[in-house]
VOFI-614850 format. One record per atom (N, C-alpha, C, O): x, y, z; residue number from 1. Coordinates in steps of 0.2 Angstrom, whole numbers. Atoms other than C-alpha are relative to their C-alpha. Example, Ala and Ser with C-alpha at 12.3 -4.5 7.8 and 13.67 -1.06 7.14 Angstrom:
<recs>
REC     c1     c2     c3  num
REC      4     -6      0    1
REC     62    -22     39    1
REC      4      6      0    1
REC      9      5      3    1
REC     -4     -6     -1    2
REC     68     -5     36    2
REC     -4      5      3    2
REC     -1     11      4    2
</recs>
This chain:
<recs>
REC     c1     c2     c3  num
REC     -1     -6      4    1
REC   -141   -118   -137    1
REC      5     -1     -5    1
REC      4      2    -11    1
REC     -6      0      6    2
REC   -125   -123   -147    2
REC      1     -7      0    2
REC      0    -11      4    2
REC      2      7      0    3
REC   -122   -139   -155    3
REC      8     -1     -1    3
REC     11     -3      4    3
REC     -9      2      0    4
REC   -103   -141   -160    4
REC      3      1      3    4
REC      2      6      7    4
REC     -3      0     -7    5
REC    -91   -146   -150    5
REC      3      6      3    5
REC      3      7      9    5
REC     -2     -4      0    6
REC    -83   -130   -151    6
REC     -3      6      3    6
REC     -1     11      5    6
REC      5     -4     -4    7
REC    -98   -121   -146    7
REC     -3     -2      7    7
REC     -6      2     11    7
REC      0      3     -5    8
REC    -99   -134   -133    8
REC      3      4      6    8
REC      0      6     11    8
REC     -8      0     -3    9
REC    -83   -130   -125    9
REC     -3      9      2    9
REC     -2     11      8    9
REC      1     -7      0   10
REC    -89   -110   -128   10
REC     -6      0      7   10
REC     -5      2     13   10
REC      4      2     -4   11
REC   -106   -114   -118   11
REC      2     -1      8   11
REC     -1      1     13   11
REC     -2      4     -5   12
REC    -96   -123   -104   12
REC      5      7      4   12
REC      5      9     10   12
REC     -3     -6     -4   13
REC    -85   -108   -102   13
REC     -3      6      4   13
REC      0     10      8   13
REC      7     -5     -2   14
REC   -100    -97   -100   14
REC     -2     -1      6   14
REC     -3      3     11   14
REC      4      3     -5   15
REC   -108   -106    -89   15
REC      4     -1      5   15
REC      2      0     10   15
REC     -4     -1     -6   16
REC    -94   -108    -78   16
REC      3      6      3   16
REC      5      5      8   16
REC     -2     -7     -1   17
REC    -91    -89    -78   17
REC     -1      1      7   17
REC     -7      0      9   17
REC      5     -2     -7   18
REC    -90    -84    -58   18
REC     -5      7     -1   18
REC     -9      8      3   18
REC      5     -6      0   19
REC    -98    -66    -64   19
REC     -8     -3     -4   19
REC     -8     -8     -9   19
REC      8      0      4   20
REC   -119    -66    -71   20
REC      5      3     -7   20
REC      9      8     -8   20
REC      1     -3      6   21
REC   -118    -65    -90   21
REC     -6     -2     -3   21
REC    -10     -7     -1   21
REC      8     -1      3   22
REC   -133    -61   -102   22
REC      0      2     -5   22
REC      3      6     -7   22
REC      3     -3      9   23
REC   -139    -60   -119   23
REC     -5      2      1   23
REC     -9     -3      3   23
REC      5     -3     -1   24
REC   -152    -49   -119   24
REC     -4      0     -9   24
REC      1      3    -12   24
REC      3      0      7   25
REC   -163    -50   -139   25
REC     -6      5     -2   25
REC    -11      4      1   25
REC      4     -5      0   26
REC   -173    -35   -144   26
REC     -6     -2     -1   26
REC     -6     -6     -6   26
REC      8      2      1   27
REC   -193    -37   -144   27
REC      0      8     -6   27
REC      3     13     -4   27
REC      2     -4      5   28
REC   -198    -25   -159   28
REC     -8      1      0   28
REC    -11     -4      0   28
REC      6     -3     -1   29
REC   -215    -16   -158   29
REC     -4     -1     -8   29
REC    -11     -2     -8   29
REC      2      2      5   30
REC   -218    -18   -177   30
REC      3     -5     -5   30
REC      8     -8     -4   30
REC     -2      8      5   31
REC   -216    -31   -192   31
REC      6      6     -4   31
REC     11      3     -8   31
REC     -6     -3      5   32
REC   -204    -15   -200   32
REC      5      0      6   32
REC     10      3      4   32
REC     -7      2     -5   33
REC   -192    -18   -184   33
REC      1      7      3   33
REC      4      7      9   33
REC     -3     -8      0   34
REC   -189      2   -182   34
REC     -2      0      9   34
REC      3      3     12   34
REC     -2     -2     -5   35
REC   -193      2   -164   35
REC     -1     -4      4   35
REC     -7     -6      3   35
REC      0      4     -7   36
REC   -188     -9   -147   36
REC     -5      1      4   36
REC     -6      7      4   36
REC      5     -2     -4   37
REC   -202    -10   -135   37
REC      4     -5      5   37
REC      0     -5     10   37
REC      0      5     -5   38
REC   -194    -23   -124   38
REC      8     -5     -3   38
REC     12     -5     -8   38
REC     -7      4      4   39
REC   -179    -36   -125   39
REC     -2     -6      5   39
REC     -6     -6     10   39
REC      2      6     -4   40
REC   -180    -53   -118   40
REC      7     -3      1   40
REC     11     -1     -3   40
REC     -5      2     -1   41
REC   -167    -64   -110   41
REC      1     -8     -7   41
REC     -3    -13     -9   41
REC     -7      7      5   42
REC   -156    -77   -123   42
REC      2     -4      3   42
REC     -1     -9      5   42
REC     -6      4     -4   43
REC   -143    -84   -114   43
REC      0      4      6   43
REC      0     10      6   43
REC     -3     -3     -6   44
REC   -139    -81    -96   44
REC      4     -6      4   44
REC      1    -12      3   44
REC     -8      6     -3   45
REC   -123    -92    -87   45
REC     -5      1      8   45
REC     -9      5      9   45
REC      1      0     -3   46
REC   -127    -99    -71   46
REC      0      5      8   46
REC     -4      6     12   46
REC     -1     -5     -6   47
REC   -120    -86    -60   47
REC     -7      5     -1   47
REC     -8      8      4   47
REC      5     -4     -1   48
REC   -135    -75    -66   48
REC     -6     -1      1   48
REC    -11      2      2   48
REC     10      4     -4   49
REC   -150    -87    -61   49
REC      2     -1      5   49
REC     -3     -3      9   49
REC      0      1     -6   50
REC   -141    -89    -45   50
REC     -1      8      5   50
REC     -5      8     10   50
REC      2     -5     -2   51
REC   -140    -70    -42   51
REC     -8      1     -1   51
REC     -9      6      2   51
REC      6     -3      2   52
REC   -158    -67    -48   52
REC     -6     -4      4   52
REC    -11     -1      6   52
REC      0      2     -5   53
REC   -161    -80    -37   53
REC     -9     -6     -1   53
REC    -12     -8      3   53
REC      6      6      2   54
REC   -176    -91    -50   54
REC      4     -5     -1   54
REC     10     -6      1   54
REC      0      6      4   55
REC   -178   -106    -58   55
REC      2      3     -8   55
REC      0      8    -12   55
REC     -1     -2      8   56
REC   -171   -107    -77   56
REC     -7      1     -2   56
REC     -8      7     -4   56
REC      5      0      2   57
REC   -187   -110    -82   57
REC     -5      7      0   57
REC     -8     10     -5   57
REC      2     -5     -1   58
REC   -194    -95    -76   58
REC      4      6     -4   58
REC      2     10     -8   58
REC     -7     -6      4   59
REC   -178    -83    -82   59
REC     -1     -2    -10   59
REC     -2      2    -14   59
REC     -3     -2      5   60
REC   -176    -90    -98   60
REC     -9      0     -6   60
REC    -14     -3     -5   60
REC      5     -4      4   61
REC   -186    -80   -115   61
REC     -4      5      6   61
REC     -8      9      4   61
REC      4     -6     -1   62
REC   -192    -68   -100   62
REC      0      5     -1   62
REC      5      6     -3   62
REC     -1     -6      2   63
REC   -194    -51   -104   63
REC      3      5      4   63
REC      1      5     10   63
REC     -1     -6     -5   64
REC   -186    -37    -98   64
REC     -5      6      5   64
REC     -5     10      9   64
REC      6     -4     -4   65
REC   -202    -28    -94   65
REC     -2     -3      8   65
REC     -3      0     13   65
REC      1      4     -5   66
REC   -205    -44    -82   66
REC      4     -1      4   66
REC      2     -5      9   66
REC     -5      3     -5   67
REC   -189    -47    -72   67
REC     -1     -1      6   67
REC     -1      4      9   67
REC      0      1     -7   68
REC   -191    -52    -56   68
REC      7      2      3   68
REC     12      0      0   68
REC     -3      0     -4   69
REC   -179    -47    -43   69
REC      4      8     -3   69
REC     10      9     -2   69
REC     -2     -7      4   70
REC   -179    -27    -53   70
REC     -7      3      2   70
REC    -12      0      1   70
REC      3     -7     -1   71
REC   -189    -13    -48   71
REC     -4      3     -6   71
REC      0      3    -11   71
REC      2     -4      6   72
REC   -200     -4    -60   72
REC      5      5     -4   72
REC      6      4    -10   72
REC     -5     -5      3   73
REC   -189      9    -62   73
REC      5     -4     -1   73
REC      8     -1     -5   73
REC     -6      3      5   74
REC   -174     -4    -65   74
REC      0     -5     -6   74
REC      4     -7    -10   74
REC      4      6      7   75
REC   -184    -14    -76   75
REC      1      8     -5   75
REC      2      7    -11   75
REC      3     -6      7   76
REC   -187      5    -86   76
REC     10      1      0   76
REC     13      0     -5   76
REC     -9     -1     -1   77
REC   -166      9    -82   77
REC      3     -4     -6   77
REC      6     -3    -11   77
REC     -2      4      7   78
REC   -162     -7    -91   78
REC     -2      1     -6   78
REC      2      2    -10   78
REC      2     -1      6   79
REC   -173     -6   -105   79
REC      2      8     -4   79
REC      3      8    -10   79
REC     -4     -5      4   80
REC   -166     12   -108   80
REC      8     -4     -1   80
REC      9     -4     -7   80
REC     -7     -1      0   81
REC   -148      8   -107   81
REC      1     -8     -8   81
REC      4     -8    -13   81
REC     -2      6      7   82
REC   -151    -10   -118   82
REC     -2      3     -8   82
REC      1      2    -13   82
REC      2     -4      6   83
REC   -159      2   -131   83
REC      8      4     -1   83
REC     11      4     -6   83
REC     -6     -6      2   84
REC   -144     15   -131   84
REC      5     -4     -4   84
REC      7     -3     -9   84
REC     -6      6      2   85
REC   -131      0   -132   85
REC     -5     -2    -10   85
REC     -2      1    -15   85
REC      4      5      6   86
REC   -143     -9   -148   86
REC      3      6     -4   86
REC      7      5     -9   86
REC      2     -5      7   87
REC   -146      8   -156   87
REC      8      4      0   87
REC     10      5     -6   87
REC     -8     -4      3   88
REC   -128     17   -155   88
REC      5     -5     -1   88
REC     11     -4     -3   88
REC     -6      5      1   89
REC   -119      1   -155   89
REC      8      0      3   89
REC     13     -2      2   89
REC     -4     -2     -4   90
REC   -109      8   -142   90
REC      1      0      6   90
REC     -3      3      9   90
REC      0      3     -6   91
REC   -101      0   -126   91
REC     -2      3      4   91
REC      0      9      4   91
REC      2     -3     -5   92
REC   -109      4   -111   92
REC      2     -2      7   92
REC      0     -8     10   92
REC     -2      4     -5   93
REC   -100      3    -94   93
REC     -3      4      4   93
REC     -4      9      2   93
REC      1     -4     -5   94
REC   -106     10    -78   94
REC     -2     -4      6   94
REC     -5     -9      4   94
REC      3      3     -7   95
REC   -111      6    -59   95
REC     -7      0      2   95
REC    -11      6      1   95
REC      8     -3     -3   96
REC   -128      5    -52   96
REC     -2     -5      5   96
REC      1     -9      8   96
REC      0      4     -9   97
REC   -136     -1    -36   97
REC     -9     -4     -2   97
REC    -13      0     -4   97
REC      5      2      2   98
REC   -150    -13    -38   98
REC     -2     -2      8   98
REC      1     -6     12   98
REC      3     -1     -6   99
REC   -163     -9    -22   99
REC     -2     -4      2   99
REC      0     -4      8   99
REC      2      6     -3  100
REC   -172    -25    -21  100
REC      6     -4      2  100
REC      5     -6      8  100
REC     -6      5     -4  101
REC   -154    -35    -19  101
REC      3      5      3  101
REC      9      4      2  101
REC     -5     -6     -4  102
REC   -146    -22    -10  102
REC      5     -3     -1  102
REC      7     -9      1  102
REC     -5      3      4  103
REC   -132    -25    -22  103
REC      3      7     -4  103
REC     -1     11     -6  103
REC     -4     -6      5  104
REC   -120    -12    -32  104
REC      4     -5     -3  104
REC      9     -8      0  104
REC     -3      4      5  105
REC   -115    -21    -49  105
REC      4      7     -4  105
REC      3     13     -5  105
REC     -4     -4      4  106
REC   -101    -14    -61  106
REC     -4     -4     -6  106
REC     -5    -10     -6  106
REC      3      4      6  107
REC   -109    -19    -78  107
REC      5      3     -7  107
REC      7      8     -8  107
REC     -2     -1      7  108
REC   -103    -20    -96  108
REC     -5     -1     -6  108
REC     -5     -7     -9  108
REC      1      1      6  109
REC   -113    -18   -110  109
REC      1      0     -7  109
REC      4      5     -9  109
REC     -4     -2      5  110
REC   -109    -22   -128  110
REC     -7     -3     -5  110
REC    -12     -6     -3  110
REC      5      1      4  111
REC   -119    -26   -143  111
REC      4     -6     -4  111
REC     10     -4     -5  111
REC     -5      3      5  112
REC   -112    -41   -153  112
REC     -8     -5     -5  112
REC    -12     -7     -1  112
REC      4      5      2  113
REC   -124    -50   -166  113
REC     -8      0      0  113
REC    -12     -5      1  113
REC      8      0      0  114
REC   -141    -42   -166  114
REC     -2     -1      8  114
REC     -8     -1      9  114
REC      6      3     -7  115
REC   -142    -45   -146  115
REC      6      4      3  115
REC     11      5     -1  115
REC     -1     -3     -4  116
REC   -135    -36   -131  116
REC      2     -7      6  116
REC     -1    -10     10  116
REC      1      4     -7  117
REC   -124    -45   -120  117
REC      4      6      7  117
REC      8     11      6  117
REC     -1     -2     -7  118
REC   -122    -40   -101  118
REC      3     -3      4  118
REC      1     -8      6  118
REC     -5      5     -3  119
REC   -105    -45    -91  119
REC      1      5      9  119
REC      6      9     10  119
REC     -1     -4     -4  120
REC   -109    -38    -72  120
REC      4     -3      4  120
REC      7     -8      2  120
REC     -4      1     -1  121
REC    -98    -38    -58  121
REC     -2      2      8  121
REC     -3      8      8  121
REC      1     -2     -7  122
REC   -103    -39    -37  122
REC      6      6      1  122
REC     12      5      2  122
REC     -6     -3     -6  123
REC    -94    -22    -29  123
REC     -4      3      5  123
REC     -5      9      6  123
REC      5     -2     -8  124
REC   -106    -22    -14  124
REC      6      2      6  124
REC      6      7      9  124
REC     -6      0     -4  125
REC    -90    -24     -4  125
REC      3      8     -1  125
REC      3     13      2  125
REC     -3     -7      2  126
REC    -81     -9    -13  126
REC     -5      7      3  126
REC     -4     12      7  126
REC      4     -6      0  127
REC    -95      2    -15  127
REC     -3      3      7  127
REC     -4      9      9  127
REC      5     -4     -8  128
REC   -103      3      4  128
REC     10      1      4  128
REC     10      5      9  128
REC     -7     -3     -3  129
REC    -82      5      9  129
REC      0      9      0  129
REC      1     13      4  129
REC     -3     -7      6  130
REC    -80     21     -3  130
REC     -7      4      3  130
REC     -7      9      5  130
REC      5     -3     -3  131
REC    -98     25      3  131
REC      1      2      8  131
REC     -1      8      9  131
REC     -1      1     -7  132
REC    -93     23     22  132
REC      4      6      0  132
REC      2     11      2  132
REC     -8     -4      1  133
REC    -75     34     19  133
REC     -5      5      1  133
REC     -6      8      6  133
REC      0     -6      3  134
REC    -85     48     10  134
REC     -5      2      6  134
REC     -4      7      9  134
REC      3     -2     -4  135
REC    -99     47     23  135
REC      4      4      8  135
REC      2      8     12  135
REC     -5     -2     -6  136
REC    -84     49     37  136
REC      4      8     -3  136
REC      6     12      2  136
REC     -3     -4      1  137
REC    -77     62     27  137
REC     -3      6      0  137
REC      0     12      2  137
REC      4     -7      1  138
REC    -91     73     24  138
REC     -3      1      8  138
REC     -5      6      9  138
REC      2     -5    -10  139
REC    -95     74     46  139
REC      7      3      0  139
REC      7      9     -1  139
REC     -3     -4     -1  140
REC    -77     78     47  140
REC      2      8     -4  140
REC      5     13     -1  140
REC     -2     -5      2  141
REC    -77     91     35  141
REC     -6      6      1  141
REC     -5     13      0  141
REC      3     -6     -1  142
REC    -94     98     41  142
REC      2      1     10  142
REC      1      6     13  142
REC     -2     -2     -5  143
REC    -88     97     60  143
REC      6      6      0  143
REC      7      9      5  143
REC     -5     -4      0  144
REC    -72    107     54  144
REC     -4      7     -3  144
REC     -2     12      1  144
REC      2     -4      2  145
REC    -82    119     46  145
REC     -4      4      3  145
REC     -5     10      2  145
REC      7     -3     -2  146
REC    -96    122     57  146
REC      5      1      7  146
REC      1      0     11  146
REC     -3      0     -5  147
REC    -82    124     72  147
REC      3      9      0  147
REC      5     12     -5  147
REC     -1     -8     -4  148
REC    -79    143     82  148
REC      7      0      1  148
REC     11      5      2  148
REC     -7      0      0  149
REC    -62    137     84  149
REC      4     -3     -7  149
REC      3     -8    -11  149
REC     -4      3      6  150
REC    -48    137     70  150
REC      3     -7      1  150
REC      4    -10      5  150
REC     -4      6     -1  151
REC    -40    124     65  151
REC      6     -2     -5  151
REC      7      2    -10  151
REC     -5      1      5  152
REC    -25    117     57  152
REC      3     -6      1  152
REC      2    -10      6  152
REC     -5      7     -1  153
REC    -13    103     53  153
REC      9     -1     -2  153
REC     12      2     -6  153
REC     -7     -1     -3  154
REC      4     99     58  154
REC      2     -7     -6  154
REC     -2    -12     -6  154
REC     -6      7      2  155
REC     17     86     46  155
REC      5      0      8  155
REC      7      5     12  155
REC     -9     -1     -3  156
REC     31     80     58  156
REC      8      1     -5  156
REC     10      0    -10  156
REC     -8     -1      4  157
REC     48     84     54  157
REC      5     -4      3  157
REC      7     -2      8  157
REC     -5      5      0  158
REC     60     69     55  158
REC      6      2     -1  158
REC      7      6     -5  158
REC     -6     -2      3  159
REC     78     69     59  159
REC      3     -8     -3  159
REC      0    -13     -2  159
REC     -3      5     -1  160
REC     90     56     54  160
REC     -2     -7      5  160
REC     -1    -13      3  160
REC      1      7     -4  161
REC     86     45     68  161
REC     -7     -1      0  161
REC    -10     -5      4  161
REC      8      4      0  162
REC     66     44     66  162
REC      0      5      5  162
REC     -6      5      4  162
REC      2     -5     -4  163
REC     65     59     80  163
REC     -3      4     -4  163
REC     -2      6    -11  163
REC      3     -7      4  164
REC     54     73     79  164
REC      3      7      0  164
REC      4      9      6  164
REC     -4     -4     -4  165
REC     64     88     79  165
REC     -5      9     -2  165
REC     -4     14      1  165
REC      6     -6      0  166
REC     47    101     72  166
REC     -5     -3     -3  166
REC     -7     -9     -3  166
REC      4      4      3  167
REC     34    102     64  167
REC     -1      6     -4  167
REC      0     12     -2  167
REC     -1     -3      6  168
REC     28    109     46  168
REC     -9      1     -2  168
REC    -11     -4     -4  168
REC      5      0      1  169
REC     10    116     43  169
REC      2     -2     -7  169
REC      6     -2    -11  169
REC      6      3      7  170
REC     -1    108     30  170
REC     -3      3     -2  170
REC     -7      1     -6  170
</recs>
């Protein structure tokens, strides 16, 4: 894709990126350009053909319409969010959970140079944690709730030596 060494060196660092990156290229519906029907992939660093889990050959020039390893509906998700990014020119961060990898990526989109690039980030670890807590949080709060018996909660009260000598409702 890049011929000077300097473009090399840039290449080199991309491709060595451990997160998936992507340049995404808008497909245009007419010869006057006015509206995106699609975007195809540009560049993508190795870390993004190993999560996607093809062959280059297959990945690269695909369309976003065709991705493999995307759902209808995230193949239609992406292609919204690369158009908002293209057309307001305006960065686009947020999480999303992709169903066929049972995967929740942190992503960044930005627009530079007529093309859309995409810098995600695995928080499968994070997100099923923070999923788990709130899932633990919401039976305690519906077992407190749905309970005939009051409830309450105690601070202890420390003296100088680490003894309890009360305790202090919460």
């Amino acid at each position: 894709m890049f011929s000077s060494p300097d473009e090399k060196l840039l290449t080199s660092v991309l491709d060595n990126h451990p997160e998936p990156i992507v340049l995404h290229t808008p497909v245009f519906g007419s010869e006057e350009g006015d509206t995106i029907v699609d975007f195809t992939l540009l560049y993508f660093n190795d870390a993004a053909r190993q999560q996607a889990n093809l062959p280059y050959a297959l990945m690269k020039g695909q369309k976003v319409s065709e991705l493999a390893g995307y759902s209808e509906e995230g193949r239609k998700k992406l292609t919204q969010q690369l158009i908002e990014v293209y057309t307001s020119g305006k960065d686009l961060q947020t999480t999303y959970y992709n169903e066929l990898l049972d995967i929740y990526f942190d992503v960044l989109r930005r627009k530079i140079d007529g093309a859309i690039l995409s810098i995600t980030k695995n928080v499968n670890a994070e997100m099923k944690e923070r999923l788990e807590k709130q899932k633990q949080q919401e039976l305690v709060n519906l077992i407190l709730n749905n309970s005939l018996n009051g409830w309450y909660v105690l601070d202890a009260v420390l003296n100088e030596q680490q003894k309890v000598i009360d305790f202090m409702f919460t």
